[in-house]
TITORPA-967504 format. One record per atom (N, C-alpha, C): atom name; z, y, x. Coordinates in steps of 0.02 Angstrom, whole numbers, plus 32768, in hexadecimal, padded with zeros to 4 digits. Each point is the difference from the previous one (the first is absolute). Layout:
N
   atome     up   north   east
      CA      Z       Y      X
...
END
This chain:
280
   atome     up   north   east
       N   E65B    941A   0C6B
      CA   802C    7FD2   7FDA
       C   7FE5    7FF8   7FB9
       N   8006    7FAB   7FF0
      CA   7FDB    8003   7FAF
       C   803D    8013   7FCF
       N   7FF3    800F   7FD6
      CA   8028    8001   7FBD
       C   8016    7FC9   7FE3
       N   8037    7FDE   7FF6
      CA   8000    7FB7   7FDA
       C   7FEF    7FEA   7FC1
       N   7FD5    7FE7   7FF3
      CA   7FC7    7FEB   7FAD
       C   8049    7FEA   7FD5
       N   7FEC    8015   7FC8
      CA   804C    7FF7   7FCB
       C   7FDF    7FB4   7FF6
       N   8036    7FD4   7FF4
      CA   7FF2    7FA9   7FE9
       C   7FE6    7FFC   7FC9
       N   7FF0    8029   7FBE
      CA   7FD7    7FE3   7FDC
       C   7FBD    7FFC   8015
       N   7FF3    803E   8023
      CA   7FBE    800B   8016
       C   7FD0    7FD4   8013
       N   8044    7FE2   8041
      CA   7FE3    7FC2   801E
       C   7FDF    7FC6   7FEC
       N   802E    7FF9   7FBB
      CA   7FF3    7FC0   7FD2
       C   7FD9    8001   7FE1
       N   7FD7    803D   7FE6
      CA   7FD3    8004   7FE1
       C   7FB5    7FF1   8028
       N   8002    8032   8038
      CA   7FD7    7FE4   803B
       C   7FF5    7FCC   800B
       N   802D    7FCC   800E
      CA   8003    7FC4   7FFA
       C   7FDA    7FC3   7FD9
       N   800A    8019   7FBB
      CA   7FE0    7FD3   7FC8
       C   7FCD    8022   7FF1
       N   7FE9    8039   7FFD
      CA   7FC5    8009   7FFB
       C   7FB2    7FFA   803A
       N   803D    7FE3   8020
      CA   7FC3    7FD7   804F
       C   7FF5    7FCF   7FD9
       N   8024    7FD2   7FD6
      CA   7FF2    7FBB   7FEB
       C   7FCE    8004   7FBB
       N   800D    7FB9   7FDC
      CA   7FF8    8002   7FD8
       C   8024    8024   7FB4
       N   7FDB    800C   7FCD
      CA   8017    8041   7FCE
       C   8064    7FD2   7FE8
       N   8028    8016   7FFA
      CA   804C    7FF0   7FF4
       C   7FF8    8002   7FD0
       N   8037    7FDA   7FDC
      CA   8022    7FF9   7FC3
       C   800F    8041   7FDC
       N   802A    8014   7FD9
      CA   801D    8029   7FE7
       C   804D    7FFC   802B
       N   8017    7FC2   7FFF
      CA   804E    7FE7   8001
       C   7FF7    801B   8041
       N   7FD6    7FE7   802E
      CA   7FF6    8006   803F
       C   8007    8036   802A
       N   7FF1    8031   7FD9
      CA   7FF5    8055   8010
       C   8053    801E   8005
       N   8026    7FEA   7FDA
      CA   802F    8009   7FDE
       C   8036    8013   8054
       N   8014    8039   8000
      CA   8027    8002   8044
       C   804C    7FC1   7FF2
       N   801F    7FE8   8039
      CA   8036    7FD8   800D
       C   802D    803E   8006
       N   8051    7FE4   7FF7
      CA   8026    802B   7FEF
       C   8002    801F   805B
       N   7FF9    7FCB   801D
      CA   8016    801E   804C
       C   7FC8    803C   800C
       N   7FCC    7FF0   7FE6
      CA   7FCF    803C   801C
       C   8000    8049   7FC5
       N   8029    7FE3   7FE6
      CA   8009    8049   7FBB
       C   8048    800C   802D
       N   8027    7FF9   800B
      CA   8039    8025   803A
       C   7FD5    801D   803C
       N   7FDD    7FE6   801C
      CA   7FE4    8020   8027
       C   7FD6    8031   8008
       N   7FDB    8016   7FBE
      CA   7FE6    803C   7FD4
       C   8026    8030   800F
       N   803E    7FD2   7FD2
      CA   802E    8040   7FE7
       C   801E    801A   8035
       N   7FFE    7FE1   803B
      CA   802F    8020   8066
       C   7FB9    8021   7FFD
       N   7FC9    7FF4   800A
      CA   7FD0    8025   801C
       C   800C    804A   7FD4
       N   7FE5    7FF1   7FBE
      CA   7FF8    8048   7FF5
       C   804B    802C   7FF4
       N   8036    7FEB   8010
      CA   803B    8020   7FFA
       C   800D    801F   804A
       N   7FC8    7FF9   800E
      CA   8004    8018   8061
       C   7FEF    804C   8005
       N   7FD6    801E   7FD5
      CA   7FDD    801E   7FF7
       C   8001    8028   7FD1
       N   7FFE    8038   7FD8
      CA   7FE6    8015   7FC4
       C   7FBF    7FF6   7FE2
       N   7FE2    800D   8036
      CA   7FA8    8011   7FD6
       C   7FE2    7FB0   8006
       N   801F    7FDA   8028
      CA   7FEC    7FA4   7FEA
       C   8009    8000   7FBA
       N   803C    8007   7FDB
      CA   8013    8004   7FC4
       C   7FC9    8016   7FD2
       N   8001    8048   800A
      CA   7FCE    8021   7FD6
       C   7FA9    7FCE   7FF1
       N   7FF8    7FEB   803F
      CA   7FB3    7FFB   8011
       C   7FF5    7FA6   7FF9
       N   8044    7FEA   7FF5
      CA   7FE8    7FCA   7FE3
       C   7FF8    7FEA   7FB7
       N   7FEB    802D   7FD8
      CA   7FF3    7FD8   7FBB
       C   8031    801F   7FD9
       N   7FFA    7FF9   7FB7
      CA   8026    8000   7FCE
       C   8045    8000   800A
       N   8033    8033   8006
      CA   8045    7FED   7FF4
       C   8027    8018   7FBC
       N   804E    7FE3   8005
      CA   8015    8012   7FCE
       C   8008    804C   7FDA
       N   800D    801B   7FCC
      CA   7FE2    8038   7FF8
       C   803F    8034   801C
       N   802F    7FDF   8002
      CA   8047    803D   8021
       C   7FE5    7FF4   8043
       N   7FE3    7FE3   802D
      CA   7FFC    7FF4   802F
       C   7FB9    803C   801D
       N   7FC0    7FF8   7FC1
      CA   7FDF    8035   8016
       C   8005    803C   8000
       N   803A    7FF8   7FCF
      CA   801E    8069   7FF7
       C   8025    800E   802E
       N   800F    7FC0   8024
      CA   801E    8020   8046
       C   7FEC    801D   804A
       N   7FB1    7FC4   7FFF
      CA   7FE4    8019   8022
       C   7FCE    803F   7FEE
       N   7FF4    801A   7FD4
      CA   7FFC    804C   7FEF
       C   8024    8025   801B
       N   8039    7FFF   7FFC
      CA   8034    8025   8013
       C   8017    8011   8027
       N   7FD6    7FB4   8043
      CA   801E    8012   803C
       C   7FB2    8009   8013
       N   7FD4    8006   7FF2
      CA   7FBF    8023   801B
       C   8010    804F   7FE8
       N   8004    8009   7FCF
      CA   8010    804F   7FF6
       C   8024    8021   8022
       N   8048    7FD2   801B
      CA   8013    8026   803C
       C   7FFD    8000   802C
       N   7FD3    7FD9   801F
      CA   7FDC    7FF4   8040
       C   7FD6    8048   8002
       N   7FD2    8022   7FD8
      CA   7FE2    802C   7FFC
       C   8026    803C   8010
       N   8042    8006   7FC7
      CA   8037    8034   7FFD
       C   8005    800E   804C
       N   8007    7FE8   801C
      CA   8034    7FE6   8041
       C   7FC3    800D   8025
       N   7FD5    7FFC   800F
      CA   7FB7    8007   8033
       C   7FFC    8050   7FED
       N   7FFF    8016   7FBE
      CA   7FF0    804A   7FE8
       C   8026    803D   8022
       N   803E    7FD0   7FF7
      CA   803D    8038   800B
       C   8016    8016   8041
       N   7FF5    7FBE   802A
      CA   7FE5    8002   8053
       C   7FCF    8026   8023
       N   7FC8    8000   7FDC
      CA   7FC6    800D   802E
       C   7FF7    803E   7FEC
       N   800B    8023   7FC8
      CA   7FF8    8034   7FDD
       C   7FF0    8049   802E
       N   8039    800C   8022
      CA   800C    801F   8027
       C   7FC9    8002   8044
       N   7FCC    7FC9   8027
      CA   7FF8    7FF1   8035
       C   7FBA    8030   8016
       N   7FE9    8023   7FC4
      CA   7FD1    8027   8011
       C   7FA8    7FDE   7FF7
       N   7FC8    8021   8009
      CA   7FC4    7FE6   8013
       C   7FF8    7FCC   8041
       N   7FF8    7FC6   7FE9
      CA   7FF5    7FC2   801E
       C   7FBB    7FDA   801E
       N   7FF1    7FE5   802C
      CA   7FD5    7FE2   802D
       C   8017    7FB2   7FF1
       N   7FF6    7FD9   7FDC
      CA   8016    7FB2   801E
       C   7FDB    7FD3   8011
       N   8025    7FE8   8045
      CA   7FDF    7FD0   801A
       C   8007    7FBA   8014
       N   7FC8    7FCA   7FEF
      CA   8000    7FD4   7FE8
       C   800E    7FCB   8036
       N   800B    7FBE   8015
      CA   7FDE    7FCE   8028
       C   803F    7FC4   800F
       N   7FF1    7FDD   8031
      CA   8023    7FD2   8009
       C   8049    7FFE   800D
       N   8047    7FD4   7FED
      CA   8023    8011   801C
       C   802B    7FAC   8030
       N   7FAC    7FFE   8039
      CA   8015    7FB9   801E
       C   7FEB    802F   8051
       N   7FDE    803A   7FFA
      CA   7FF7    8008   8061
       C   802F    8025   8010
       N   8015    7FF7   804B
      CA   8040    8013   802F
       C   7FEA    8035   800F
       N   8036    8044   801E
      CA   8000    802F   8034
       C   7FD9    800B   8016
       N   7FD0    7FC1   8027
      CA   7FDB    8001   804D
       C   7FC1    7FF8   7FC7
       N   7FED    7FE8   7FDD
      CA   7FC0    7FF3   7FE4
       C   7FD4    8039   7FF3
       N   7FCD    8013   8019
      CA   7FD0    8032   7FED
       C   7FFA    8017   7FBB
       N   8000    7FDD   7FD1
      CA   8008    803C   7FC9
       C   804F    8004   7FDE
       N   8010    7FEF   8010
      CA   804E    8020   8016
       C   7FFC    8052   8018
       N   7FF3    7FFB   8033
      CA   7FF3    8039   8031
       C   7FD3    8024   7FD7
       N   7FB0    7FFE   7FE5
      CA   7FE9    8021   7FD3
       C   801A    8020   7FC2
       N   8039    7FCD   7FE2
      CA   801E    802A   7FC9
       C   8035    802E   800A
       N   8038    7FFC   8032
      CA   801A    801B   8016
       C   7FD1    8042   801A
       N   7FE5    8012   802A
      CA   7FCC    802D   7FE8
       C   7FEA    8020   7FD6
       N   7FE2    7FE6   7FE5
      CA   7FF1    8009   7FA9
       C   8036    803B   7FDE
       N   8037    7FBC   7FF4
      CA   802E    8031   7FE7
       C   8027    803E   8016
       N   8009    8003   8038
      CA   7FFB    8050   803C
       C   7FC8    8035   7FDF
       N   7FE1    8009   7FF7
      CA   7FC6    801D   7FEC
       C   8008    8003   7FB2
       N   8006    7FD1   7FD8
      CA   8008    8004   7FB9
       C   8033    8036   8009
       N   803E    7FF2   800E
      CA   8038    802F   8016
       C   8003    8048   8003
       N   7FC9    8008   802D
      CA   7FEE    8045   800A
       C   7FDE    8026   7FDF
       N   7FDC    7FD1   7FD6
      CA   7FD8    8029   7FD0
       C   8024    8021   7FD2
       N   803E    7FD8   7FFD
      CA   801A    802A   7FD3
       C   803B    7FCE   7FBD
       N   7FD5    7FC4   7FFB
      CA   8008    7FC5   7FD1
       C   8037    7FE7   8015
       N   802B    7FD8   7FD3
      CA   8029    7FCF   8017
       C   7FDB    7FBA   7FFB
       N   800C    7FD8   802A
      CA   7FE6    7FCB   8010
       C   8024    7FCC   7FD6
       N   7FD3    7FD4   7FC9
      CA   8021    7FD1   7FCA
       C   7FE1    7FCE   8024
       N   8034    7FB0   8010
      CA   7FE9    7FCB   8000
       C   8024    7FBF   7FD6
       N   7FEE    7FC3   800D
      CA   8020    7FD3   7FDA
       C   8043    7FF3   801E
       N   801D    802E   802A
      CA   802E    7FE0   8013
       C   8039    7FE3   8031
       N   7FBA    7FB7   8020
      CA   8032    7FE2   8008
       C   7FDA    800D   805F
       N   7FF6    7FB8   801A
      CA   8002    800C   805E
       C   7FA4    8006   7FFF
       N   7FEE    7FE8   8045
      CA   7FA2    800E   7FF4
       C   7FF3    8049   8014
       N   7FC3    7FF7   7FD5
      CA   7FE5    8041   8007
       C   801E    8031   7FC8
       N   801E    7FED   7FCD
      CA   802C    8021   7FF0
       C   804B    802F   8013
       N   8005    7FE5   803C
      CA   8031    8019   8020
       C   7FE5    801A   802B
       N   7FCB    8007   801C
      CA   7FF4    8016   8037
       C   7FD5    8054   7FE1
       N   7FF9    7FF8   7FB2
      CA   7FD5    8055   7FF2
       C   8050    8013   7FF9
       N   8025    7FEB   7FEB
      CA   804D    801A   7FF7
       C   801A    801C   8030
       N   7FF8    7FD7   802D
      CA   8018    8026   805E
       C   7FCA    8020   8015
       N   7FCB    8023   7FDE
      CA   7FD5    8009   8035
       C   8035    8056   7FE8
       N   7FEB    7FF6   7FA8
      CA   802F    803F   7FE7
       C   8047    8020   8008
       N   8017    7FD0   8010
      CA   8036    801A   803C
       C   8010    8019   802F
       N   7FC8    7FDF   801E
      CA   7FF9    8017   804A
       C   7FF2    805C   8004
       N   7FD9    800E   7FC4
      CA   7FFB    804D   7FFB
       C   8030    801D   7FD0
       N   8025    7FE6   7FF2
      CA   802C    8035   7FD9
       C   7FF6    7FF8   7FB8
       N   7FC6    7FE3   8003
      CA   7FDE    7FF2   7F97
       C   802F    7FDA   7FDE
       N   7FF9    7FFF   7FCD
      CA   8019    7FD1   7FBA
       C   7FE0    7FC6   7FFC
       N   8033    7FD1   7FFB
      CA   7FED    7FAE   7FFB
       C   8026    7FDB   7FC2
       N   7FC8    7FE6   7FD8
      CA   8020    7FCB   7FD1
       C   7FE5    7FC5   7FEF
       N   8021    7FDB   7FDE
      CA   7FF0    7FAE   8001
       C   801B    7FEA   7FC2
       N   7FE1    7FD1   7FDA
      CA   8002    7FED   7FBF
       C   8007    7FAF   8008
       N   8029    7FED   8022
      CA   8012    7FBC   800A
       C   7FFC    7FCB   7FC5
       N   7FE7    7FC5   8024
      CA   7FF1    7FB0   7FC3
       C   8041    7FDD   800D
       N   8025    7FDA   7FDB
      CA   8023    7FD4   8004
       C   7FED    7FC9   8007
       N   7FF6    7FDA   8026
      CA   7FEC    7FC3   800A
       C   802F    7FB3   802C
       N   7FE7    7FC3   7FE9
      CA   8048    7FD3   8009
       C   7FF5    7FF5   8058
       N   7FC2    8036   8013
      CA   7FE3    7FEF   804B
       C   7FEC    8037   8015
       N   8007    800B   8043
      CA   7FCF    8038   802B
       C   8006    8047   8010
       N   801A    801F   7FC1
      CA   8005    8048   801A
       C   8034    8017   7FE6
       N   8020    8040   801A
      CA   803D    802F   7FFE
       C   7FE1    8030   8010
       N   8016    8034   7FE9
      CA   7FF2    8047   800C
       C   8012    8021   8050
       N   7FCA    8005   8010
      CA   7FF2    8024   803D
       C   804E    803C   800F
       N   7FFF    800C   8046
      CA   8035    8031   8010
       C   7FEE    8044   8006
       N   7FC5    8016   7FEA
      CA   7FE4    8037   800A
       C   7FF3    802F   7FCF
       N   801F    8003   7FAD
      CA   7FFF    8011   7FDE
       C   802E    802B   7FE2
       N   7FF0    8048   7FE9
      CA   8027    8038   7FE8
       C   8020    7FE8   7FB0
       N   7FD0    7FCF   7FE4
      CA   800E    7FF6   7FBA
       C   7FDF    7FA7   7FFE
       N   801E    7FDE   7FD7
      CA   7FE9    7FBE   7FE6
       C   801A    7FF5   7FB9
       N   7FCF    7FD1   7FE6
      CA   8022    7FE2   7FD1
       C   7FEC    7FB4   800B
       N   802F    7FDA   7FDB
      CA   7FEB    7F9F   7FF4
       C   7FEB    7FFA   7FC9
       N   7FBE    7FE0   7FFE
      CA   7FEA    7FFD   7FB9
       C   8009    7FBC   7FF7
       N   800F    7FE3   7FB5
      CA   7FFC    7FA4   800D
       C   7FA5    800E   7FDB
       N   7FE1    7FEE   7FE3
      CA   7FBD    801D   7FF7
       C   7FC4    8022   8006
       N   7FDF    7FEB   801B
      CA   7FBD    8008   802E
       C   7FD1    8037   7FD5
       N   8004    7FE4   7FCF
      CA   7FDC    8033   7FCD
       C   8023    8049   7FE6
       N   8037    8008   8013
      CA   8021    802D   800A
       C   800B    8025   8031
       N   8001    7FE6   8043
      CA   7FF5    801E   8030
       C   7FCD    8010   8014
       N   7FC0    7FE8   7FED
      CA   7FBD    8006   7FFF
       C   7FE5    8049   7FD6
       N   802D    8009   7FC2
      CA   7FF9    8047   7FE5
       C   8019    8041   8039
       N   8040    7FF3   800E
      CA   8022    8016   802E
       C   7FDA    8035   8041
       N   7FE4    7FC0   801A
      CA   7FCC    8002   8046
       C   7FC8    8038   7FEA
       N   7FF6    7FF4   7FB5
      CA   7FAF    8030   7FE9
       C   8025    8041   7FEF
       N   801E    8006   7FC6
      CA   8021    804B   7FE1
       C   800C    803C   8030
       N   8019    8001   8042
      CA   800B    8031   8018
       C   7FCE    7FF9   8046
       N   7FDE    7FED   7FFD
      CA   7FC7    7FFD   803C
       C   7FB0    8017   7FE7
       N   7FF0    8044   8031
      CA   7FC4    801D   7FF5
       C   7FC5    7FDE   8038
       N   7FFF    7FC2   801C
      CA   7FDF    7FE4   802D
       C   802C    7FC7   800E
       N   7FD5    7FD1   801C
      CA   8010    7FA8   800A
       C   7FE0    7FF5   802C
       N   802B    7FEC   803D
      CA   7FE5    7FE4   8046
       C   8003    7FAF   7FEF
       N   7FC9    7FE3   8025
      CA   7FF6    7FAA   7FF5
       C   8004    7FF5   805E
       N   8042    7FCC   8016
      CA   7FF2    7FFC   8037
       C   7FDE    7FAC   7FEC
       N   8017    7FDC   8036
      CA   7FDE    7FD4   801B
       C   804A    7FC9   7FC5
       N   7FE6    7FD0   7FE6
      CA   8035    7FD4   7FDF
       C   7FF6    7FCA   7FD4
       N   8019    7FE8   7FD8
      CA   7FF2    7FC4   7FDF
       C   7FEC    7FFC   7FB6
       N   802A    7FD8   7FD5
      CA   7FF0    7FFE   7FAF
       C   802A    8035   7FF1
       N   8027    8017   800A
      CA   8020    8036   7FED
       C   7FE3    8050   8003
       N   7FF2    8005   802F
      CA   7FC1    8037   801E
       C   7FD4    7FFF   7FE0
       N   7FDA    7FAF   7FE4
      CA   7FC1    800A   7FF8
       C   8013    8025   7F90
       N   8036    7FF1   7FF8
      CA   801D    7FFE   7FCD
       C   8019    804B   7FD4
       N   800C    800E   8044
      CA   801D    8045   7FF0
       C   7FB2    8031   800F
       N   7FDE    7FF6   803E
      CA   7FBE    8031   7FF8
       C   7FCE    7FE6   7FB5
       N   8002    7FC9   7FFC
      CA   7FE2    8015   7FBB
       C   8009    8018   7FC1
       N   8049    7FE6   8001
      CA   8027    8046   7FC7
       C   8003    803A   8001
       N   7FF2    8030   8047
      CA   7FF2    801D   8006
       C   7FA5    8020   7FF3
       N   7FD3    7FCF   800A
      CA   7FC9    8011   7FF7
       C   7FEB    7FFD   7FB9
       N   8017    7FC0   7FD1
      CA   7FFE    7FFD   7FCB
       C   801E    803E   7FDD
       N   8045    8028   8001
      CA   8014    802B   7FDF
       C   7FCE    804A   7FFD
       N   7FDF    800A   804C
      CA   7FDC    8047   7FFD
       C   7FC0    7FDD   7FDB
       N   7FDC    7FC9   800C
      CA   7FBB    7FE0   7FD8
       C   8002    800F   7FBA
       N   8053    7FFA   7FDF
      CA   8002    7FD7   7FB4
       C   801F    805F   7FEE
       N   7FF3    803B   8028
      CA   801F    8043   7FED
       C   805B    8002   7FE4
       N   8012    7FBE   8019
      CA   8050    801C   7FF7
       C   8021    8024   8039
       N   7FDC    800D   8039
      CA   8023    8031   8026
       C   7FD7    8024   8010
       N   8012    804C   8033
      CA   7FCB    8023   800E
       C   7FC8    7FDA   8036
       N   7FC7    801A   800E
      CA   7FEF    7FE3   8043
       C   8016    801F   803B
       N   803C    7FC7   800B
      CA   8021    8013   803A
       C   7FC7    7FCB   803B
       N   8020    8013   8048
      CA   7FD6    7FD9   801C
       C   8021    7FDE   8025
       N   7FCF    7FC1   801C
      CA   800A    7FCA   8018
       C   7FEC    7FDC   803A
       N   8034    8010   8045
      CA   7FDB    7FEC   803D
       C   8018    7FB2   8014
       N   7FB7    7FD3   801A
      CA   801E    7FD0   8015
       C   7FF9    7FF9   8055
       N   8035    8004   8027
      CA   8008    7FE3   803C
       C   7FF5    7FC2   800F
       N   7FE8    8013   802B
      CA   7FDC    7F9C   8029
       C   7FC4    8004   800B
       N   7FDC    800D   8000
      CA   7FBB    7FED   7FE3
       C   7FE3    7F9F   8010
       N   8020    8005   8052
      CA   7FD8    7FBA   8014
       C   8037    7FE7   7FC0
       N   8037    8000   7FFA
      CA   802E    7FC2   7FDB
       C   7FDF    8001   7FB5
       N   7FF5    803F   7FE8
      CA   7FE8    8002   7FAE
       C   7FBA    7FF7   7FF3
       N   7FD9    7FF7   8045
      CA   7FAD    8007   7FFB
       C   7FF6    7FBF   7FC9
       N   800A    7FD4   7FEF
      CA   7FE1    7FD1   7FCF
       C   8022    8005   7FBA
       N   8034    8037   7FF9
      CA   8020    8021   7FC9
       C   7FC0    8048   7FD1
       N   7FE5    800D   8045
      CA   7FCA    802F   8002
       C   7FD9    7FE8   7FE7
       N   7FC5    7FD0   8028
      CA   7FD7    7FCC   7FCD
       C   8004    7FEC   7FD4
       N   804D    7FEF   7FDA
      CA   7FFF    7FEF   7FBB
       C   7FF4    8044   7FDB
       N   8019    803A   801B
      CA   8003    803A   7FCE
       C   7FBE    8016   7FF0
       N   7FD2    7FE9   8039
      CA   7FA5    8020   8006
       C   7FE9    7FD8   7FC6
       N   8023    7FB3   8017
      CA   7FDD    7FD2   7FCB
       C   8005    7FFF   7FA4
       N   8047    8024   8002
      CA   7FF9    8019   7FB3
       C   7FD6    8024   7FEB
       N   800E    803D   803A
      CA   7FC1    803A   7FE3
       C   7FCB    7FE8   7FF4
       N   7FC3    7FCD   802C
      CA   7FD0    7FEC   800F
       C   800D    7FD4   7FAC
       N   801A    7FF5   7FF7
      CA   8001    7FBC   7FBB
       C   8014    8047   7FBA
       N   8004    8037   801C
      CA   800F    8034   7FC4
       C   803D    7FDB   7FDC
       N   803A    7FDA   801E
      CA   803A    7FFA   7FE5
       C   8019    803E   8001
       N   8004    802A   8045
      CA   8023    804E   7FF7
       C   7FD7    801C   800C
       N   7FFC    8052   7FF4
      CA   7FE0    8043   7FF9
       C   8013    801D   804C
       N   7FB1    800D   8027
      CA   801C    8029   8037
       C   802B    803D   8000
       N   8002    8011   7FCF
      CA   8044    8041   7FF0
       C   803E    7FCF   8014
       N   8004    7FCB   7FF9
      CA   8057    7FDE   800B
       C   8015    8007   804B
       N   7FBE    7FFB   803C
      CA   802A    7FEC   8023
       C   7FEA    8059   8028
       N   7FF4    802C   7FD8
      CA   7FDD    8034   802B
       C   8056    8021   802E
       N   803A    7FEB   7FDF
      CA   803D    8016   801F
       C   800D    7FE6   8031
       N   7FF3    7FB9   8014
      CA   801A    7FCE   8030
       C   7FDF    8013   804C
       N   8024    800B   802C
      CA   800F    801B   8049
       C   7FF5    7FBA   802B
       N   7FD6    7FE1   8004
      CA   801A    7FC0   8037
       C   7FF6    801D   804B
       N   803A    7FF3   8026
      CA   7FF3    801A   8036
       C   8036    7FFB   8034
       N   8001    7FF3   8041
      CA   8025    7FF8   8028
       C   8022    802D   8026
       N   8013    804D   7FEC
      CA   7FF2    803E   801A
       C   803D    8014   7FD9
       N   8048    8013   8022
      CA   8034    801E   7FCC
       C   7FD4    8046   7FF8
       N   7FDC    8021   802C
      CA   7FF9    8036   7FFD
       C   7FBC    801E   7FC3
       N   7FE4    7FD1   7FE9
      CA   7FD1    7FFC   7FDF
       C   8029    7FEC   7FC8
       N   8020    7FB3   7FFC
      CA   8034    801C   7FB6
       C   801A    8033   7FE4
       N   8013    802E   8031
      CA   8037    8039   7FED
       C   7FC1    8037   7FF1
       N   7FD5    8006   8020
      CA   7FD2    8035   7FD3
       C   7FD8    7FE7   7FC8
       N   7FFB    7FBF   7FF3
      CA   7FFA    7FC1   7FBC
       C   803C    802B   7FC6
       N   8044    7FF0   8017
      CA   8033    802A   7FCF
       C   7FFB    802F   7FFA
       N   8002    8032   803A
      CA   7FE2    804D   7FF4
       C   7FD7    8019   7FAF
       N   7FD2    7FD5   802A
      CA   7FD8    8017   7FC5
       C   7FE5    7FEF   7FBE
       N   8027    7FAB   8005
      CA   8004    8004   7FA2
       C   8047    7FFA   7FEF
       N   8017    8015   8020
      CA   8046    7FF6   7FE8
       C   801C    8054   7FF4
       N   8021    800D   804A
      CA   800F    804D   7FFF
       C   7FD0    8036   7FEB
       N   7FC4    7FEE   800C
      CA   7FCB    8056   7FD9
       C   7FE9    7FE6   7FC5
       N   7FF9    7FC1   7FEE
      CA   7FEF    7FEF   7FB7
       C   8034    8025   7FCD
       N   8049    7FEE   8019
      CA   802A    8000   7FB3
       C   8024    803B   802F
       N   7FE3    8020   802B
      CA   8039    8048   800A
       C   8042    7FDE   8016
       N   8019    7FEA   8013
      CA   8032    7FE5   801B
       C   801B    8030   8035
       N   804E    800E   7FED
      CA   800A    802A   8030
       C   8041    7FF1   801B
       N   8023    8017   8044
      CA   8052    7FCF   800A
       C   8039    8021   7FDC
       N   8031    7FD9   8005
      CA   8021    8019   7FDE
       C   800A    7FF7   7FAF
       N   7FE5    7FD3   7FDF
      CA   7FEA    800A   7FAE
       C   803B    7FCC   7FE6
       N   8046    7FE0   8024
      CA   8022    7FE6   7FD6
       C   802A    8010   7FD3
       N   7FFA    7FEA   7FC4
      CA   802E    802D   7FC3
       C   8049    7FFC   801D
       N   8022    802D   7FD8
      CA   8038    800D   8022
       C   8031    7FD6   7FD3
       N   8044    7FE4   8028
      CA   8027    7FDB   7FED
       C   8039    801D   7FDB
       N   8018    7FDB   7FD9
      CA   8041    800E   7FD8
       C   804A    7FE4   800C
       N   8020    801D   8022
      CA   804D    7FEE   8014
       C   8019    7FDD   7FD0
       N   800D    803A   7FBE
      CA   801E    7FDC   7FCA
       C   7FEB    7FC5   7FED
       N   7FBD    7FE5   7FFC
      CA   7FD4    7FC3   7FEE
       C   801E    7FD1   8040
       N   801A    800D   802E
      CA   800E    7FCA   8034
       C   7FB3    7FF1   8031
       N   7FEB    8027   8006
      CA   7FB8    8008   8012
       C   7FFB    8022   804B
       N   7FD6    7FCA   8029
      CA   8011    801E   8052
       C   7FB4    800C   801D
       N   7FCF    8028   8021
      CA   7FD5    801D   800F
       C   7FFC    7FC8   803B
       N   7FCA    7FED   800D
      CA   7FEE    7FE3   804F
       C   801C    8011   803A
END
């Protein structure tokens, strides 16, 4: 499903196919400035991300990003050393990597980790149930969106984030490894924030497996082709696992994950009654 283009957008698109406009010309009509104002009142982060607003208006959206964070912190806090895993959330039940992540997350499970995903249905739901299925810890850091996803039924803990870039912190902070399944702009979005953060030393080098291989093989070629162009340093991708093998992932985590940083079960801080504070 597409996203619907806000109407100024359109208009701009529009005249800049043509010849160069007026000044007057540019100028939005009142009907399409109401229709701004429905679009981004749909939303929070439309608001934010379109441009300049009034200034009570940006101290508000501070305010409600800060507690978007509050509220992700105070949630997840508790959920222990994390595995999250990444990918589409458009394949069914029956679809093969469906079945692979579900897998996946069985095994993450056992290792010991609670299993972090985005959420919502996909392959996101399916590392969620795989962790169920054994008894493990499952959580999900849900998007709000005016389309497409709800939070999966397989989850010990969630939160709704309205902000991507917030939930995107979310997904990284309590995860010592990042599974990449098979997925779209979002996937491709989130593994590079992930790759960018250990490249640029803001996180440890945690590591990074990607599942698929036939689906990511020309994801691969681009990554050779940086190296080959010395855009990145073969140290960047010396973490990255591509491979079709849960069982080869999980000794992938093994061993830069659990014997790198000593990781041991059991390590969630303990909760505070009085604070209103509940343990996984």
């Amino acid at each position: 499903m597409i996203a619907p283009q806000p109407p100024l957008q359109r208009k701009e698109k529009e005249q800049l196919s043509g010849p160069l406009p007026s000044v007057e010309n540019l100028k939005p009509t009142p009907e399409e400035q109401r229709a701004e104002k429905i679009f981004s009142s749909q939303l929070i982060d439309r608001s934010l991300l379109r441009g300049p607003n009034r200034r009570l208006e940006e101290l508000r959206q501070i305010f409600s990003v800060a507690w978007e964070f509050m509220k992700g912190f105070r949630a997840l806090h508790f959920v222990g050393p994390c595995i999250t895993v990444f990918g589409s959330a458009r394949f069914e039940e029956n679809h093969p990597y469906y079945k692979l992540a579900r897998k996946l997350g069985a095994e993450i499970a056992r290792m010991g980790f609670t299993v972090m995903t985005g959420g919502g249905p996909g392959i996101m739901e399916a590392a969620n149930r795989g962790a169920k299925d054994v008894g493990g810890r499952s959580v999900g850091c849900n998007i709000e969106l005016p389309f497409e996803q709800k939070h999966n039924p397989w989850l010990d803990r969630w939160v709704n984030m309205k902000f991507f870039f917030v939930r995107k912190v979310l997904l990284m902070k309590y995860s010592y490894g990042f599974v990449i399944m098979p997925g779209g702009f979002g996937t491709l979005d989130e593994m590079f924030e992930a790759l960018t953060l250990i490249q640029t030393k803001k996180v440890r080098n945690f590591p990074v497996v990607v599942m698929g291989t036939e689906y990511w093989s020309e994801m691969r070629d681009l990554v050779n082709h940086m190296l080959k162009g010395s855009t990145i340093s073969p140290e960047d991708i010396d973490l990255i696992c591509w491979t079709d093998s849960v069982e080869e992932a999980i000794e992938h985590l093994q061993d830069k994950a659990v014997k790198q940083f000593g990781l041991v079960r059991e390590t969630t801080p303990d909760s505070s009654a009085l604070l209103g504070e509940k343990s996984l």
